[in-house]
N, C-alpha and C positions, 0 to 999 in steps of 0.2 A: 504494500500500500504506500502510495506516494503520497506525502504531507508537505502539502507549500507551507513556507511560515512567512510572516508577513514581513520581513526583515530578517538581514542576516544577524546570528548571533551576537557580531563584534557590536555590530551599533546595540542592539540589545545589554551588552555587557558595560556598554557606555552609558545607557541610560539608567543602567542600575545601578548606578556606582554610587554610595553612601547608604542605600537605604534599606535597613532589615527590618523582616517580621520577628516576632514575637517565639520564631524556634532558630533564631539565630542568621535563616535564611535571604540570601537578598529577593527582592523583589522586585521588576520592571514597572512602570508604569502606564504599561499599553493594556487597559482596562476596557477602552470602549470598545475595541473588538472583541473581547472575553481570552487572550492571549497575555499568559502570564509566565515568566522564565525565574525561576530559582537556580541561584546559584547553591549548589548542595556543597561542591569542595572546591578549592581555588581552580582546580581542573576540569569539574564538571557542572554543566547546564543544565539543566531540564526543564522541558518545554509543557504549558500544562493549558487547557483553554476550559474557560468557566462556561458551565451552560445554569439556566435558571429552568426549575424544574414547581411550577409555582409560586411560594414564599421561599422556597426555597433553593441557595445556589452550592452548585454540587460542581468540584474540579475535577476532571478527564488528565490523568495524565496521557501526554501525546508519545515522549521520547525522550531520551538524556545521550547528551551528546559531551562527548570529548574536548576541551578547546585546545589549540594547538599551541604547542612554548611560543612563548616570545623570543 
């Protein structure tokens, strides 16, 4: 299954840059399309998109990806 993401990760890893949830995790700010990237370890991504399922909103994780050295 092929998964477009709306942006490549690096910008993604730039727009998250300072701001963590509440288990330590970074989180993006690309919320209006329901695409969310946590960063789990300085090396890896993952990609997750919110769906609302009534009152209530339930996260799909998509994928986790690798980033490459610097």
């Amino acid at each position: 299954m092929d998964i477009e993401l709306p942006e490549t990760l690096s910008e993604a890893k730039d727009k998250d840059a300072g701001k963590e949830n509440k288990a330590g995790e970074r989180e993006s700010r690309e919320r209006k399309k329901g695409w969310k990237y946590h960063e789990i370890s300085p090396n890896v991504v993952e990609v997750r998109k919110e769906k609302r399922r009534g009152k209530l909103m339930e996260e799909e994780r998509i994928a986790s990806f690798p980033l490459p050295a610097h």
